[in-house]
Structure formats: C-alpha cells, structure tokens
N, C-alpha and C positions, 0 to 999 in steps of 0.2 A: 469314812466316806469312800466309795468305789469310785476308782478309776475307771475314766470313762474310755472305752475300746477302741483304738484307730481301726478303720477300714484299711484293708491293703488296695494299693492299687494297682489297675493293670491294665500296658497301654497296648490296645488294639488296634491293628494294621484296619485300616476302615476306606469302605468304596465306594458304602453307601446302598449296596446291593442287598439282595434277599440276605445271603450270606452273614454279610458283617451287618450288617442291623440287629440280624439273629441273636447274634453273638454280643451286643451291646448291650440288648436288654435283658441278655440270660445272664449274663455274668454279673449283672447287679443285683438281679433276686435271687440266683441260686447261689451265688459263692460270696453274696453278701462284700460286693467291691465296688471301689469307684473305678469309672473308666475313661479314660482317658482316652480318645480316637483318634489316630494318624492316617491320615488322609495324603498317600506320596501320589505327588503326579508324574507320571513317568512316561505324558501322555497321549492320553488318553482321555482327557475327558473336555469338554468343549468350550472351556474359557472361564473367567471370573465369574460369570452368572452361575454355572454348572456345578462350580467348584463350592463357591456357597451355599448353594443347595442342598450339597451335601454338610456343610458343616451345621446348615440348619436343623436336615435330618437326623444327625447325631448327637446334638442337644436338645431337638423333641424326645427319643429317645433315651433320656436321661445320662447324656454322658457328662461329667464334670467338666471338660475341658475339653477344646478339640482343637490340633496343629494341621494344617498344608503347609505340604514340604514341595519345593519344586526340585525333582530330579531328574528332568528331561534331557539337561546338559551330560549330566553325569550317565547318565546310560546309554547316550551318546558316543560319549567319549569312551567308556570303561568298556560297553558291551558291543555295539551294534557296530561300531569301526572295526570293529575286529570279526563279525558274523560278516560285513561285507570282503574287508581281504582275503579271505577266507572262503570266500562265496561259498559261507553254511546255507544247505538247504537240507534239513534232515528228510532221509527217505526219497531225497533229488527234488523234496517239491516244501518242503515249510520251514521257513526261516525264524526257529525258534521265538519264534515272538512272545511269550511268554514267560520262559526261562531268563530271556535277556533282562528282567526286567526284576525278580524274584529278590534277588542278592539286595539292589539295591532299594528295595523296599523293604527287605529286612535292616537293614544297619540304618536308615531314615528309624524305624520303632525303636532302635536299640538307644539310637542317639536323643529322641524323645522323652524315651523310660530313664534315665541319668536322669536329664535335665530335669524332671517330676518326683523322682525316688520312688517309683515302680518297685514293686518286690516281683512283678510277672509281666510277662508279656502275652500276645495272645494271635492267633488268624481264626481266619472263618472257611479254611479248608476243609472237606471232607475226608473219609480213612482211608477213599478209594481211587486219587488220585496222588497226581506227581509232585502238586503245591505243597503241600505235608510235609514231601521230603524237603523241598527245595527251602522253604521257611524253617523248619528245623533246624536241618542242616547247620544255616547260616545265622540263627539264633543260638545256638550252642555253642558254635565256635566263637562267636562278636562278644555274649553273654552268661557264660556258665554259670553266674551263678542266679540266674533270674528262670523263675520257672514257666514254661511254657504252657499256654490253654488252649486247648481244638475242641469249643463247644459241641461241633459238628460231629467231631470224629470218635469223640466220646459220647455222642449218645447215640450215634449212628442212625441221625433223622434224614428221612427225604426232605427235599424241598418242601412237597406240599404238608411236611408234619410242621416245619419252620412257619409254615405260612399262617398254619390254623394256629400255632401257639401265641404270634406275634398279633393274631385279630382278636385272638380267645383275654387277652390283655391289651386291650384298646389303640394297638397298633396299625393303621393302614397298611396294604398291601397293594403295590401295582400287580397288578394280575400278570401284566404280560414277561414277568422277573419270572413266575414259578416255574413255567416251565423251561426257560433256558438260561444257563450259565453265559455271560457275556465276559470275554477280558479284554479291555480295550485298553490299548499301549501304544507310543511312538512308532514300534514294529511291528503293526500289525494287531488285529486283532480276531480272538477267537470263538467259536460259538459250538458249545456244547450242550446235549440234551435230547430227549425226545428222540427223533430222528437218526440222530450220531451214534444209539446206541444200537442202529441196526445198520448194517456193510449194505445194504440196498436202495436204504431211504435217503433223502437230501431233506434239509430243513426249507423251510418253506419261504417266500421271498421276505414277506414279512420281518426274518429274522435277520436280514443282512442290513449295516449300517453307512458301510463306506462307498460302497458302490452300486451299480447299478447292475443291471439285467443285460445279456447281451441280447437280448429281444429288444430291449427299450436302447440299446445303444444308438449314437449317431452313424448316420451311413458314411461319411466323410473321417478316412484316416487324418492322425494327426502325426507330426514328426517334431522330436522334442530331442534335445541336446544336450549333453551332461558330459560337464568338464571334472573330469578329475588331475587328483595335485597329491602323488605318493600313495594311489591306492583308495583315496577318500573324495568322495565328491566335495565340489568346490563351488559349483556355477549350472545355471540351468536356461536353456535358451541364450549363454552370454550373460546373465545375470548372476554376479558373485553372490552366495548365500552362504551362511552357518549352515551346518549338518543339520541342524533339528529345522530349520525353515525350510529346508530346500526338502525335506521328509514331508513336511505337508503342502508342498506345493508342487509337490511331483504327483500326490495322490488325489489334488482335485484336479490334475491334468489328467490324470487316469478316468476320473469317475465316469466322465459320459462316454469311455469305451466300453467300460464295463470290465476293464483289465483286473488283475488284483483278487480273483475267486480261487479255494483250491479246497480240496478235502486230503487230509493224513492222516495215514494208518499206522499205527506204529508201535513199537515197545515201550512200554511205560518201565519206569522206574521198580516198581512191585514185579513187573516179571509177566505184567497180561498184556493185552491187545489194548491199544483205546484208538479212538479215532474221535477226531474234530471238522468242523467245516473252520476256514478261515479267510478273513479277508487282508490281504498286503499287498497295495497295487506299488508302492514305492520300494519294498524291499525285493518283491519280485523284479522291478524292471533294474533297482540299483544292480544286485547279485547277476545278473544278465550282461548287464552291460560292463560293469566293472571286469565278469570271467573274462570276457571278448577283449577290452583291452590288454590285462595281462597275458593273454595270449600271445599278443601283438608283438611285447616286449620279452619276454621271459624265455627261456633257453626251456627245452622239452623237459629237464628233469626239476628246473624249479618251479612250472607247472605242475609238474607229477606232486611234487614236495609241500607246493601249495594246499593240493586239495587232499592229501590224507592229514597235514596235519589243521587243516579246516574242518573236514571231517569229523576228528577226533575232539578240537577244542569243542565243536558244537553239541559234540556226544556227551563231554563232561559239564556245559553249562545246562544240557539237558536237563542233565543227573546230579543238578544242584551242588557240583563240586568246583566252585568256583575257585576257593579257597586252596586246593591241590595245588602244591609249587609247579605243577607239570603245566601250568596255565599261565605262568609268568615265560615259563622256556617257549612256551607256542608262539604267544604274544610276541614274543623277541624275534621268533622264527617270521613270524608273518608281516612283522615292520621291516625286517631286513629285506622280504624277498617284493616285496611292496615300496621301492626306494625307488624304482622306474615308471612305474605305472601311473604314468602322466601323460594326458592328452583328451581326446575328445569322443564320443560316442555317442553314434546316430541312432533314435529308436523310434519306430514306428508304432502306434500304437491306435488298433483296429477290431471293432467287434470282438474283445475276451481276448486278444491275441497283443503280443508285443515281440518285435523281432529289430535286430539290429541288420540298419542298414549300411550303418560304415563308420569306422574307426580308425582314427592318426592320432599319431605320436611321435616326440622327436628322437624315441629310443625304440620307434620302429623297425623288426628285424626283418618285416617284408621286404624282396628283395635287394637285401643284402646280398650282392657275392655270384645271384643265381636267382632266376625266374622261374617261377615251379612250373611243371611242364611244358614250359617256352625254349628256353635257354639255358645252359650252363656256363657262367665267367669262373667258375673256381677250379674248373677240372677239366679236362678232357673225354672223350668217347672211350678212351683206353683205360680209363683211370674208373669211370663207372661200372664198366665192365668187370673191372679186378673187386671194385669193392663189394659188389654184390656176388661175386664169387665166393670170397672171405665171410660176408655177413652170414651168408646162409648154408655155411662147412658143415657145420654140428648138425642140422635137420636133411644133408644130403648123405653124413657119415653115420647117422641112425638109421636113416632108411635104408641103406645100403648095407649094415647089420641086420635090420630084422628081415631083409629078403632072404640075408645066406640063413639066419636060424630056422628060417619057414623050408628054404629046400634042403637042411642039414635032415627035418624032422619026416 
C-alpha cells in the first residue's frame, strides 16, 4: 500500500492585495502546497471589518488557515520611536514608512511558520523593488532553514498578467488594485504605479487615501499641540495618548488640511532610481515638531549627532538591515541624546502646509546666559571682539597666504 504524500506547507505574509492573493493561489496549483496566510497589522488597515475581509479573501482563495497578528504596538515601539528621535526623513522629505514596518512582518510569518510546521515561507514582492530585499534579508536571518517563495519575482509578472491568471481561474479582481501598488502602515503610506514611474507625472486624486486635496481643504487654519516626554510624543491638544492613538489622531486632524502629501525620489536598494507618491500627515508634522523641540534643548553638536546618526539608522532600516549590530549602537545613541526633549509644540496646520509656531521646555536653552542679538549677560563687548578674532585666524592666515603666493607668482 502507498503512502500517501504530505503537502508541504507555506506560510504567506498576506494583505489581501493583487499581490498576495497572486501568490495564494499560485502556490497551491503550481508548487502543489497548503498555505497558510498571515495577515500582520502594522496599521494599516481600517479596523475588525477590513481585517476580516481580508481573512475571508484568503480562504475563498483556498488558503488552509489564516492568522491576524496585531503589530502595531511593536512597530511602534521597535521602529517608528526611533524614525522620530531621529527625525528620519530619507531624501529631507519620506519618513520611511515602509521599511519601518518590513522587519516586523517578517518575524510575525516566521513566528506563524513554527507554530504550523511550515517547511517555506513566502511574500508577494516583485524582483524589482526594495521589499525582496527587505523580506529576505530578515527571513534568512530569523529562518535559515525554511525556504523562501517570490511567486512574483520568479516569474517576473506585471500586475496586469497576475490579474488575467487570478480571472482565467475563477478569481475576482478589483480593478482599481491593477494598476497601483498601495502600502498602507501606522507610518504612512505609499502609492506606487502608473504615474510614479515617470519624474513628471503625479497619480491621479483618485489614488490617495488618507488625505485630502488642498484645493478641497478648509480655508480656516488649525493649531494643534503635542507634548513630548524623552523625545516621544505623549499627549495631543492636552490629551495624554499611546503612540499608536495619538498616530491616528493627529492624521485626521491633518485630513481637512490636506497636510501629509509628498513624492521621493530616491535610491533603491538594487542601485536604480524609484520614486513613490506618499501620504504621512502624522509622521510629517511628528518629525517637524519633535526636530524644533530638540533644537530647543540640545547643545549644537548633539543636534549635529543627532541627525547623521538618524540619517544613517534610517539608511540601514531602508536597506533592510535591521539586524546589523550598528542599529542597537544608534538606538543607544539616540535614546541618550533624546533624555531632554521634553515639553510642548505648537503647529499650525493650513492648506498642504504645517509650520511650528512655538515651543517650551523646561530644559530650554533659549536665553540662557545671553539674548541672541538683544543682549549679552555672559561676556563683554571686549571679550566678543577677541573671540571672533580667534574664531576666524585660520580663514584670515589663508587668505593672507594665498595673496603673498599670487604676488610671489
């Protein structure tokens, strides 16, 4: 009598989108697997209703089983505290919102694929973006010995080939998925496709989620308040919040500005150009306001310190290198220099525009000592005079060499 053959199974990071649907019902006909769909919220997506929805889709779909994992807290805490001390904005303008969120949607599948006896894991990235790396990466490291699937990237389909094989096999398709890539996450989210992939064109209104138009904005500014406590916001109008509430409650105080839009250009991971439109009306006006308070407190050079090694961590959480020890030192770096930055920040927030109008703190260096061009309590008129003597030797004893070598020649 023959034994009868297990299916291997394999548990698929799932979103629900063209993407990971693709990928749910290819991996059961073509590599003959059960699948298992993980569904991390990191979020992104709009409550119990939405969340089911998606679990619905993935066992019409034919998946064996399907987990919602909630990581909101955890990417929170792990990622996005630290994109704000940091005030990452790659490029001066996008608050990785994507990257921040990768890592821990990978170790959510990892920790799934155990708990199932998974022999693979799987995404529904394509070969021509940053997710690939960023999933990889951190599935290799969490998982070595479980094998990884990129339906996508191994058969190197457009969307619209995904779409005809998902109909050509009794699969519905929302139309309005083919032509754009959506990533929606606690920080922001992205919208690539179409339009994105020419440096001219903008996506159309149609494609934005969180916010509005500043044509369609309210004519009446608003002003909104945010208390930080070590570097992290704390409170919002005087209302104490968690991190992740006071994230979506600053971004529908955004919406009817229409704050929160940006397009970056940037270096991808592979070494090309890519560019996205995005929407982050909360991590823009957080990263804003948080810079201007530590300003407030922070001595010149642990501002300077701050922001390359913000720079840098948000370069490596780009480039899916979370896991690099160099990201615990940063981390360490930017909780230390974030030990002041406590107090208040005023921000105006006006047709696409947000600007701070004022910020205290009780480790205020404003007017310590000396009133910037009012007054001096710390020195004398004599003592100014010598310093900017001294300060600027080197640039009067150069130029005063290169005049005698120009009339030696």
């Amino acid at each position: 009598m023959t034994e009868r053959m297990t299916k291997p199974t394999i548990t698929l990071a799932f979103s629900g989108g063209l993407d990971t649907s693709f990928c749910a019902a290819w991996l059961q006909q073509e590599k003959d697997a059960d699948v298992v769909t993980c569904c991390v919220d990191t979020g992104g997506f709009g409550g119990p209703e939405e969340l089911a929805a998606i679990e619905d889709r993935a066992l019409s779909l034919g998946a064996r089983e399907h987990r919602t994992v909630d990581a909101r807290r955890d990417v929170y805490d792990r990622f996005v505290s630290y994109i704000v001390k940091g005030n990452v904005l790659r490029g001066g303008v996008y608050p990785v919102s994507v990257a921040a969120e990768r890592t821990a949607q990978a170790e959510a599948v990892v920790r799934v694929a155990r708990e199932v006896g998974a022999t693979g894991v799987a995404h529904g990235s394509t070969g021509a973006g940053n997710d690939q790396v960023r999933f990889d990466v951190a599935l290799a490291t969490l998982a070595p010995d479980l094998a990884i699937h990129a339906p996508i990237r191994e058969l190197a389909w457009s969307r619209e080939e995904e779409s005809a094989w998902l109909r050509a096999h009794g699969f519905p398709v929302d139309d309005k998925v083919v032509g754009y890539s959506f990533n929606e996450g606690l920080f922001g989210t992205t919208i690539g496709g179409r339009e994105t992939h020419d440096g001219w064109a903008m996506p159309p209104e149609s494609a934005y989620q969180i916010t509005c138009s500043v044509a369609d904005a309210q004519d009446e500014p608003e002003e909104v308040v945010i208390g930080f406590e070590r570097g992290l916001p704390v409170s919002l109008d005087g209302e104490a919040m968690d991190g992740v509430t006071l994230v979506g409650a600053l971004n529908a105080k955004c919406k009817p500005h229409g704050v929160g839009r940006g397009v970056h250009v940037g270096d991808t991971i592979l070494g090309v150009k890519g560019r996205i439109a995005f929407e982050a009306p909360a991590p823009l006006v957080l990263i804003t306001a948080h810079r201007e308070l530590q300003k407030l407190v922070a001595t010149k050079w642990q501002a300077q310190t701050v922001e390359q090694a913000g720079s840098t961590y948000g370069m490596l959480l780009h480039e899916g290198l979370y896991y690099d020890p160099a990201m615990r030192d940063l981390e360490a770096l930017l909780d230390s220099a974030n030990t002041r930055v406590t107090g208040d920040v005023r921000v105006r927030l006006h047709k696409g525009g947000h600007v701070v109008t004022g910020v205290r703190s009780p480790h205020s260096l404003l007017g310590k000592g000396a009133t910037y061009g009012e007054g001096a309590l710390g020195w004398d008129g004599a003592e100014a005079a010598g310093f900017s003597k001294i300060h600027g030797m080197q640039a009067v004893l150069a130029a005063q060499v290169g005049h005698t070598e120009e009339t030696a020649s």
